[in-house]
Steps between C-alpha positions, in 0.01 A plus 500: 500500500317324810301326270780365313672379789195352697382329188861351403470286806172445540390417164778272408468361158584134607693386208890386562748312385642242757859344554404169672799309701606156294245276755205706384429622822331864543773700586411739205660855420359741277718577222249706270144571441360377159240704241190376590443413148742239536473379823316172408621439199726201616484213726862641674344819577181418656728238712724835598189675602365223718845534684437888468161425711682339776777776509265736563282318764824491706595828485608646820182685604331217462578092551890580464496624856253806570177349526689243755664780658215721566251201602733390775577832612144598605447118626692551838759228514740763360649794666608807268864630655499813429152559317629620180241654305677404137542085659099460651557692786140642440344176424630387812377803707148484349560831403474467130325776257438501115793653428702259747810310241349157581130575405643596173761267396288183554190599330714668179721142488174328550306673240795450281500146498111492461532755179774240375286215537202664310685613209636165466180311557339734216853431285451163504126535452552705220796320292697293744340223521480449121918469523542296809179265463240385759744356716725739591190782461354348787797433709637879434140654597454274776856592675361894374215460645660340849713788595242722421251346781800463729560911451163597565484265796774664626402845450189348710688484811612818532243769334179321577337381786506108541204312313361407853418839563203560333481210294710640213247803486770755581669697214848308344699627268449554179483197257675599171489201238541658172915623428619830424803579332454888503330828619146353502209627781598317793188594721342175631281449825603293790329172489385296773741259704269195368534648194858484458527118731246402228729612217807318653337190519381501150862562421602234712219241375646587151839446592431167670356346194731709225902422674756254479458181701803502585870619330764300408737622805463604887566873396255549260255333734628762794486739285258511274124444500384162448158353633538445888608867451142582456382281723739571837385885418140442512507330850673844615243676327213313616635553849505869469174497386385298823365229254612180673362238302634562186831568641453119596393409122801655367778402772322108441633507110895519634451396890457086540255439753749337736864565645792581365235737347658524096388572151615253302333395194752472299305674188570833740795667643538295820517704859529384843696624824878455489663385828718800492354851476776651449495366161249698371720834577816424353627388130381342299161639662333187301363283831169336437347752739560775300200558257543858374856685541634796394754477337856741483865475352770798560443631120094608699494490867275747681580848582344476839565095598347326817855447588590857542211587672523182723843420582743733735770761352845375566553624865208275581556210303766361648503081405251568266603427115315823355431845599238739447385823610358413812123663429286238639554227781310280638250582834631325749163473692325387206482148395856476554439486882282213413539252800353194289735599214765295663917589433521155312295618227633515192323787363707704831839502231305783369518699791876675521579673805730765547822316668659873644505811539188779572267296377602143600200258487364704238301234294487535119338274193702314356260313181686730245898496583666555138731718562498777187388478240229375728351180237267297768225392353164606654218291561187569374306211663639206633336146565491527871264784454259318297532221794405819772268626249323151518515413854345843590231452247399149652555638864212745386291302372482163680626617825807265716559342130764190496666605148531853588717386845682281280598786241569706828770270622610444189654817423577535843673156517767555212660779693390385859493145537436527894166645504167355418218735483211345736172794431241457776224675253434716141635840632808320679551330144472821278717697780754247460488525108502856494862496726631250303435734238673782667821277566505381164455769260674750688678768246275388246228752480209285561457640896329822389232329278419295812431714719272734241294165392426418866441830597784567751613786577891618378660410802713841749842448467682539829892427454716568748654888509338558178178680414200314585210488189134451621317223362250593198144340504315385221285857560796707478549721168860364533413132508551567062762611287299856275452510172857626412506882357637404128153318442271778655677726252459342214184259583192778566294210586708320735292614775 
C-alpha cells in the first residue's frame, strides 16, 4: 500500500484537462485526467495540458508558495513566531532531517512537475506535434522545457551545494528526462551540480529560440513563457553559476546600453521599470517589470499562500486589509534596520507594523495582501533583477563600471528618488548591489540562493525574546536541505 501511495504522487501521469478563465490566462483547474491514448489526439487537448504544466509548476510545495516560503525562512530576514514544525519552523531552525515535511513536499511537487513535463515532451514527440504543427510543437516544448530548468534550478538551491563550491563537481540531484506514467524502476544516481546547470541551460537555450515573441495581451506575457522569459532566467542562472560574462551577453539582448535601462524592440515583449513598485504586487499584476508571474484565481489558490505565512492573524493586524496566521515576520535587525534604506522609500509600504497591542512595532511583509482566497500573483523573476543581475556582473568584471552605477541607481531611484549611489571602488559597488538586492527582493525567495552562490554563511537569527538560531557555514552538514526519505526508499542509488 506504501507503494501505491508514494507512487500516486510522485509519479504523476501529467495529463489534465484544464478550465481556462475567458482572458486565457493560466488560472487552470484540473477537471479530469485523460487515457493516454487520447491525450494528443486534438489540438484542444494538448492546449489543456500545456495549462496542466503550469498548474502543476505552481503547486503549493513548489512556486505556489513553498519553495518561497522555505527559501526565505532559512535566509534570516524572517523570524518564525512560534517555530511550528508543520509551517518551516525546522527550516528556520536549521534543524531539518530527511524525514522533516519541507524536505519532502518540495522535492515530490518538484519532481512532479518535472515527470509532467517529460511525458509531455515525449507526447508531443511521439504524436503531438503531428496534430498541432511545427509552430505550436515548438512553442508547447519550449514553455515544457522552461519550467522544467526553472524546477531543477530550484531544487539546486536547496539540496545541493552552490555551483561555486567546487565548480559544479559536487553531487545534484538526480536528472530524470524521460516520463513515467506508472510503477517503473525509479533508481537513478545523483548527478553532478554542473551536470544539472548544464541541463537547464540547454532547456533554456531551447526555449529562447522555440517561444512566443511576444502574446497578444499583458497577461499572457506575465504569465506565460515567451522569449525574454528565457533570457531574464539565464542571467539568474549564469549568476549562480559565478559566470559573469555571459550573464552580461544575455542581460545585453533585453537591457539598452543606456538609462532608463528598457527592452524594447518592439518584435519582443517590452520591459522596463515602472515608476511605481507597487504596481507589480497588486491587480492586474501585468506591469512591464513583471517577466514571469504566477498566476492564481479563487477556483486554485494555494493551500499554504505567502500571505498566510507573511501577514499577522487578526489580533495583530489591526489597519491592515488581510490577515493571516502570523508564522513569519520580518527581522527587525535585518535589512529592515537598514539606515541607507531611507522611510521615503517606496518599497517601505511593504513593511506593516503592528499598530497595538503585545507585539506593537511588530513588522510584517506585506508583497502578498489578498485577503482569502489569497490570489496574488507571485513573481518568478522580475526586470529589476535582470538590471541587479547585470550591474553585479559588470561590477565583477570591469571593476568601478559606469553602467553598472547607473543600473544601481536606477532601481534605487524609482522608489528613492533622494539618494544617488556614489561607489568609491569594485567591492563598494558589488556591496551596494548585493543590498539593493536584499531591499528589493525581500519575500521573494531569491536571499537564500545568494548567500549559497557567494558562499556566505546562513546568517544566526537573534530576535528579541525569542530563540536565537546560530548561523550555518558553508562547512556545516546543515548548510543543505537531505535527500528527503521518500526518494532513499524507493531510489537505491540515490546515494
Amino acid at each position: 500500500m506504501k507503494n501505491i501511495k508514494y507512487f500516486a504522487l510522485l509519479l504523476m501521469i501529467s495529463v489534465y484537462t484544464i478550465s481556462c478563465t475567458k482572458s486565457d490566462m493560466l488560472n487552470p483547474v484540473p477537471t479530469t485526467l485523460i487515457a493516454d491514448a487520447s491525450a494528443f489526439e486534438t489540438s484542444a487537448r494538448i492546449s489543456n495540458q500545456v495549462n496542466g504544466l503550469y498548474a502543476t509548476f505552481k503547486g503549493t510545495g513548489l512556486w505556489g508558495s513553498d519553495y518561497i516560503l522555505y527559501s526565505e525562512a532559512r535566509a534570516g530576514e524572517f523570524i518564525s513566531s512560534n517555530q511550528n514544525p508543520l509551517q518551516g519552523g525546522l527550516t528556520y531552525m536549521m534543524l531539518t532531517d530527511p524525514g522533516t515535511s519541507d524536505v519532502n513536499i518540495v522535492w515530490l511537487q518538484s519532481y512532479q512537475t518535472i515527470n509532467a513535463c517529460n511525458v509531455f515532451l515525449e507526447g508531443m514527440d511521439a504524436k503531438g506535434k503531428k496534430v498541432v504543427g511545427d509552430t505550436l510543437y515548438n512553442n508547447y516544448t519550449a514553455e515544457a522545457k522552461l519550467l522544467r530548468a526553472v524546477t531543477y534550478y530550484s531544487l539546486l538551491q536547496l539540496y545541493a551545494k552552490p555551483y561555486t563550491n567546487g565548480n559544479g563537481s559536487n553531487p545534484g540531484v538526480p536528472l530524470r528526462l524521460k516520463g513515467n506514467t506508472g510503477l517503473a524502476d525509479y533508481n537513478l544516481a545523483r548527478s553532478s551540480v554542473s551536470e544539472v546547470y548544464k541541463q537547464i541551460l540547454s532547456d533554456l537555450n531551447y526555449a529562447e529560440t522555440n517561444l512566443p515573441n511576444k502574446y497578444a495581451t499583458a497577461v499572457l506575457n506575465t504569465t506565460r513563457a515567451q522569449r525574454n522569459t528565457a533570457i531574464a532566467l539565464k542571467t539568474r542562472v549564469y549568476l549562480s553559476m559565478g559566470d559573469y560574462a555571459n550573464v552580461i551577453n544575455e542581460a545585453n539582448k533585453i537591457v539598452s546600453t543606456a538609462a532608463p535601462f528598457v527592452a524594447n524592440n518592439t518584435t519582443y515583449a517590452a520591459h522596463s521599470l515602472p515608476a511605481d513598485i507597487t504596481t507589480v504586487f497588486k491587480t492586474p499584476y501585468t506591469s512591464t517589470e513583471s517577466i514571469f508571474s504566477i498566476a492564481f484565481a479563487s477556483g486554485d489558490a494555494p493551500g499554504n499562500s505567502l500571505a498566510t505565512n507573511f501577514l499577522p492573524n487578526s489580533a495583530d493586524g489591526t489597519g491592515l486589509g488581510s490577515a493571516g496566521t502570523g508564522q513569519f515576520y520580518v527581522f527587525a535587525s535585518g535589512i529592515a534596520a537598514d539606515a541607507n534604506w531611507k522611510s521615503t522609500d517606496k518599497r517601505r509600504s511593504f513593511l506593516f507594523t503592528t499598530p497595538s497591542g503585545t507585539n506593537k512595532g511588530r513588522l510584517w511583509c506585506s508583497k502578498f495582501a489578498l485577503g482569502t482566497p489569497y490570489t496574488d500573483y507571485i513573481p518568478v523573476i522580475r526586470y529589476s533583477e535582470v538590471l541587479l543581475n547585470l550591474a553585479e556582473a559588470l561590477a565583477n568584471i570591469n571593476g568601478l563600471d559606469t553602467r553598472a552605477t547607473a543600473i544601481l541607481n536606477a532601481v534605487r531611484g524609482r522608489s528613492d528618488a533622494t539618494t544617488v549611489f556614489k561607489p568609491t571602488d569594485k567591492a563598494d559597488l558589488i556591496n551596494k548591489v548585493l543590498n539593493e538586492r536584499r531591499i528589493e527582493f525581500f519575500g521573494e525567495g531569491i536571499r537564500n540562493g545568494d548567500l549559497m552562490r557567494l558562499g556566505l554563511p546562513i546568517p544566526a537569527k537573534a530576535p528579541v525574546g525569542a530563540t536565537p538560531v546560530p548561523a550555518s557555514n558553508p562547512t556545516d552538514g546543515n548548510y543543505i536541505w537531505p535527500i528527503p526519505n521518500n526518494e532513499s526508499l524507493y531510489n537505491k542509488l540515490i546515494g
